[in-house]
C-alpha positions, 0 to 999 in steps of 0.5 A: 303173082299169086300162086296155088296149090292144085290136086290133079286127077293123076295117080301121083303124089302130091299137088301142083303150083299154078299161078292165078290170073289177076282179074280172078285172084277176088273170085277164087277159093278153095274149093273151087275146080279149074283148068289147067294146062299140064304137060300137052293138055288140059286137065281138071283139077281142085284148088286146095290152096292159096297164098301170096308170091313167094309163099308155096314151095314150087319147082323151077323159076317164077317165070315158068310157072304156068297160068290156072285156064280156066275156072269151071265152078265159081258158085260152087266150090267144094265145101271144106267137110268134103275137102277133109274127106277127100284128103282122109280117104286118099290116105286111106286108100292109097290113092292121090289127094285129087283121085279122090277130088274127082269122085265129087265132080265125076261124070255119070258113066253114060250119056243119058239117064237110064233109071227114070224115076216113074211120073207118078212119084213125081205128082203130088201125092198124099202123105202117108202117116207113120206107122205105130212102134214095136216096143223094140223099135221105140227103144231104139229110136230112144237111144238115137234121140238122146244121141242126136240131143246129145250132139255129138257123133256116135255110130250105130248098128241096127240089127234087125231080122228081116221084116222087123221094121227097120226101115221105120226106125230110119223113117223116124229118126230122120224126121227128128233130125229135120225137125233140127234143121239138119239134113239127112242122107240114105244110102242104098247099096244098089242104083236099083233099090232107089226106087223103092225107097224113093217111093217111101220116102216121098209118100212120108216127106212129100218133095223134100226128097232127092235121088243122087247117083253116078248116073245122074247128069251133070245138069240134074246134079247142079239143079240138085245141089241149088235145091240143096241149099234153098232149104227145098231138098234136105233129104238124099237117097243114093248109092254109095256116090252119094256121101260126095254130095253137097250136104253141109248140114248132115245130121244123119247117115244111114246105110242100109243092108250095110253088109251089101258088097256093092258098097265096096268100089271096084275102081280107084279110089277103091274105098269102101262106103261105110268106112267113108260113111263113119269119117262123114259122120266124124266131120260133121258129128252127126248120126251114123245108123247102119242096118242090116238082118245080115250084118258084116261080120266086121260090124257085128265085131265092132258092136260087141267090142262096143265101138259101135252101139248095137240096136237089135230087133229080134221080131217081126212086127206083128202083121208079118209072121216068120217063113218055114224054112225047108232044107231040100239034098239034092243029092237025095232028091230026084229031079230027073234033069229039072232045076226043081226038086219034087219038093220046091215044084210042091209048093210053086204048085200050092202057092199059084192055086191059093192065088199067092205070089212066089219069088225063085232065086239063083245067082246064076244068069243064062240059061245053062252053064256050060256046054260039053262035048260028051264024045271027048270031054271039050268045054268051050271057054272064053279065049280071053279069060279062060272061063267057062262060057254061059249058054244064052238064048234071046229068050226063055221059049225061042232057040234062034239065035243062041249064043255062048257068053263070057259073063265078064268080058262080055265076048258072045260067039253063036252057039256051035254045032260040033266040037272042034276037036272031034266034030261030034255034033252030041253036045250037050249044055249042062247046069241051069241059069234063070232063063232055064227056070223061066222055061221050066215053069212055063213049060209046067204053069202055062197060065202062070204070069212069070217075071224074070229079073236079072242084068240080062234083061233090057234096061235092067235098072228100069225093068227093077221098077217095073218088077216093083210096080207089077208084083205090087199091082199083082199083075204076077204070080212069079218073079224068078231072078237073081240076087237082085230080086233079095233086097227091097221088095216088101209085099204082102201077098209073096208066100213063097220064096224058093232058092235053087242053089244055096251053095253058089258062093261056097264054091269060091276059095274066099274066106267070105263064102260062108258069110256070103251064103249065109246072107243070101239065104236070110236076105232071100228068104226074108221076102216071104211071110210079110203078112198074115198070110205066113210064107215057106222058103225052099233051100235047095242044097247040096251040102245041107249040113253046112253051118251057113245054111243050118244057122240061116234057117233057124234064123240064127245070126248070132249062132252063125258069127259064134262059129264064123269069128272063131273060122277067121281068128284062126287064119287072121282075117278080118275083122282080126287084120285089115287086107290089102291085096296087090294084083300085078296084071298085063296083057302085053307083057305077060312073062314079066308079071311074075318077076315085078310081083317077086320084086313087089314082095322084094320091097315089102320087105324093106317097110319099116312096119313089116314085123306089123304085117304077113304076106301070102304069096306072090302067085297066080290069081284065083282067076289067073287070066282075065281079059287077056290079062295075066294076074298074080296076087299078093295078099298083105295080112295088116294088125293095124290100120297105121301098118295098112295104110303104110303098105298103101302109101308105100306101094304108090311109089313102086313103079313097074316096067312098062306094060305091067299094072299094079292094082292096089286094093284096101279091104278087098271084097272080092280076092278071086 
């Protein structure tokens, strides 16, 4: 009998030994993923290991051993790079060793594909030449070369302001690691933003080129990986997904706006992509290049501490001019009920008569915020979560079929007529959304072409490559969305970019808020001026004063840091510590979160390494109820990153009564 070892897509500690059938023991490997039986089921699992009878410890008798079922990737196995990765990033991240397997074979999250690239990318296109370098990007792409012919892996951190050219540094050092043989893997932060860069990539490649995403088809994925390893597809464009792809012969990772939350996954394995990224780079010694106009505060640390090497390009390159910034109070401004000040409605106005393009940006969707009842003061709320509802319309001009949304379980109930408690029928819907901005502006530029972009829309992946297509073509004149409509887009005839509220994320009790804040704007702001043409950003604020916003337009990223490391030395947030963030949850049993979370804290107390690591709290949640769930936190302040995945490992033996859920979170973006 030849036995294996098997990691199972469980949250449980170790692997599982099965015995292989004869008339497969000269065809497996490991690597290779398979079925087998586990208590009443099947479940799917990777083969990590094989040896003769007798050879791996297992419990029980021989006899009761039970047999692999079936074996589901005999030409494909999982190649010995990602099997480290994996096996890293389940240490990492506090999750089991097969968790993370999964994340290589995971199915897409839908049936059918819902971002369909355009026939036009897909047709033989003319190849486009590069482009001539700044003496900036020439000395960044030097040193790249020399550590590319170096061979040996080194990160990098491309600073560039927006609309420097950074993305033709990536274009440049990929051609060189091809030239090598190598492959090259450039991730986005968003599915969305794919189609852009696709459409650059494949312009410059020619069909060398592949998109690789968690909703791709499990049947597109296998066509993928046989043009993978032809030779015919050497370079892939994705989301974070994408570093567990089947590339065997990395020679360069790239991350772009590697500031971008979206790197970090909400859900197990809860990794963060660029810290997985720079274990990929490890394994294969290559290249690892992350770029941002905004970069991590964490990033930014790292290169002045010299673990990353810092690449700065401090101009645009010379077709493209820096925006005017203009910082509106609202408090002083009278807007009379409209999103827009006197100001912002100046320049809309200026820029549709020059026939130039603009681009509004608010991070709020709907159409107004919340409803109220003037009478009493009642404020409709989602009896789930406990937060506000968002007053949406079908569209930006019809009132039929209004609705009140929960923007994060989703619960939609028809607009009322009257308070529930008085049975006043004054109410009245306060704030703004997107779609109030697209009434607004139609209301005042009947005849301008407006396009609004945000999750609301229908298909929304798809409606972001017809937005692309359209503002490029200038089949519009205004694009109004959300933080969707900051990233990716590049057009020259965009001269003015305006932002109804800078202050949304400093509102949030996070310690991030000033940094988020900060991107937005410079990464909003950043879509104006890419041409001789010039551009102007219209900040709308309510603190005007606030270094995030002030640093922000005087294009002052270093400036910005100065004051924002000393912020987070002085409470010890990162980069000074790593978090973890432990969330006792439950619906069921709501009267018991509190006591598993002092119990929780309880066994904190008990690690080894707790002289290593402050803890904050246990305690309600900043969004205490959530889903009909009941949420407590408790944050884990780490020096060190042994003492942080002491605390993961650790928290995955503390078993919670039934009908309670510990979530365990290892650099947590979001901590509300």
């Amino acid at each position: 009998m030849t036995l294996v070892e098997v990691a199972l897509n469980l949250p449980v500690k170790g692997l599982f030994t099965y015995s292989l059938p004869m008339n497969i023991v000269n065809v497996i490997s490991p690597g290779h993923s398979v079925l087998v039986p586990f208590r009443n089921f099947t479940i799917k699992g990777v083969i990590i290991s094989i040896n003769a009878e007798g050879s791996l410890s297992y419990q029980g008798e021989k006899n009761k051993i039970r047999e692999i079922t079936t074996v589901l990737n005999s030409e494909n196995p999982v190649s010995c790079q990602l099997m480290e990765l994996t096996r890293w990033l389940s240490e990492e991240y506090g999750c089991s060793w097969g968790e993370a397997l999964a994340l290589i074979y995971a199915s897409p999250k839908v049936k059918k594909k819902t971002m369909p690239l355009p026939e036009t990318l897909d047709r033989a296109i003319e190849l486009e030449a590069p482009l001539l370098l700044t003496p900036e990007q020439s000395e960044a792409l030097q040193k790249l070369e020399n550590s590319l012919e170096a061979g040996k892996m080194e990160p990098f951190l491309l600073f560039g302001i927006t609309s420097s050219g950074k993305t033709e540094v990536y274009m440049r050092i990929i051609q060189e690691v091809l030239k090598k043989g190598k492959q090259a893997l450039f991730l986005v932060p968003e599915i969305s933003l794919c189609y852009p860069f696709y459409s650059l990539l494949k312009k410059r490649f020619g069909g060398r080129v592949g998109v690789w995403h968690s909703q791709k088809t499990p049947r597109e994925k296998s066509s993928q990986i046989e043009m993978i390893k032809s030779g015919q597809m050497d370079i892939l464009i994705g989301a974070r997904s994408a570093l567990f792809a089947p590339m065997e012969r990395l020679g360069v990772i790239i991350l772009d706006e590697e500031h971008d939350h979206a790197y970090k996954q909400d859900e197990k394995p809860r990794y963060h992509a660029r810290k997985v990224a720079l274990r990929l780079a490890e394994i294969h010694q290559s290249l690892l290049l992350l770029g941002s106009a905004t970069p991590s505060v964490e990033s930014f640390y790292n290169a002045q501490e010299k673990r990353y090497t810092l690449l700065t390009l401090k101009e645009r390159v010379p077709t493209h001019c820096l925006p005017r910034f203009t910082v509106v109070d609202r408090k002083k401004s009278q807007t009379h009920g409209s999103p827009f000040t006197a100001q912002l409605f100046h320049a809309i106005r200026v820029t549709l008569n020059k026939r130039q393009q603009s681009i509004l940006a608010l991070n709020r969707r709907g159409f107004s915020t919340f409803l109220l009842c003037p009478n009493c003061g009642y404020v409709w709320k989602c009896a789930n979560c406990q937060l506000t509802l968002v007053h949406h319309r079908v569209s930006e001009i019809e009132t039929d079929g209004e609705n009140l949304q929960c923007h994060f379980c989703f619960e939609k109930k028809p607009l009322p007529k009257a308070c529930p408690d008085c049975k006043s029928e004054a109410l009245y819907t306060g704030g703004f959304g997107t779609q109030r901005i697209v009434q607004d502006l139609k209301k005042h530029f009947p005849r301008a072409r407006v396009v609004r972009l945000d999750r609301d829309v229908p298909k929304p992946k798809a409606a972001m490559a017809q937005a692309y297509e359209t503002f490029r073509d200038e089949a519009a004149d205004i694009l109004v969305g959300t933080q969707m409509v900051t990233q990716g887009f590049d057009f020259p005839r965009v001269t003015l970019v305006g932002i109804l509220d800078a202050d949304t994320a400093l509102y949030h009790p996070d310690f991030r808020a000033a940094e988020r804040t900060f991107q937005w704007i410079t990464q909003a702001g950043g879509r104006a001026g890419r041409s001789a043409l010039g551009g102007e950003v219209v900040i709308q604020s309510v603190m005007p004063d606030h270094y995030a916003l002030l640093t922000a337009c005087q294009n002052d990223y270093p400036a910005f840091y100065r004051q924002e490391i000393d912020f987070r030395r002085s409470l010890n947030y990162p980069p000074f510590t790593r978090l973890v963030l432990l969330r006792v949850q439950s619906k069921n049993k709501k009267e018991w979160v509190a006591q598993e979370s002092d119990r929780l804290c309880a066994q904190l107390q008990t690690l080894e390494c707790k002289a290593d690591f402050e803890v904050l709290g246990p305690g309600p949640a900043p969004k205490e109820q959530l889903n009909k769930e009941l949420r407590w936190h408790i944050l884990v302040k780490c020096r060190t990153s042994e003492t942080t995945r002491s605390v993961a490992l650790a928290m995955r033996s503390f078993i919670p009564k039934s009908g309670v859920k510990l979530v365990v979170d290892v650099d947590p973006y979001n901590i509300l």
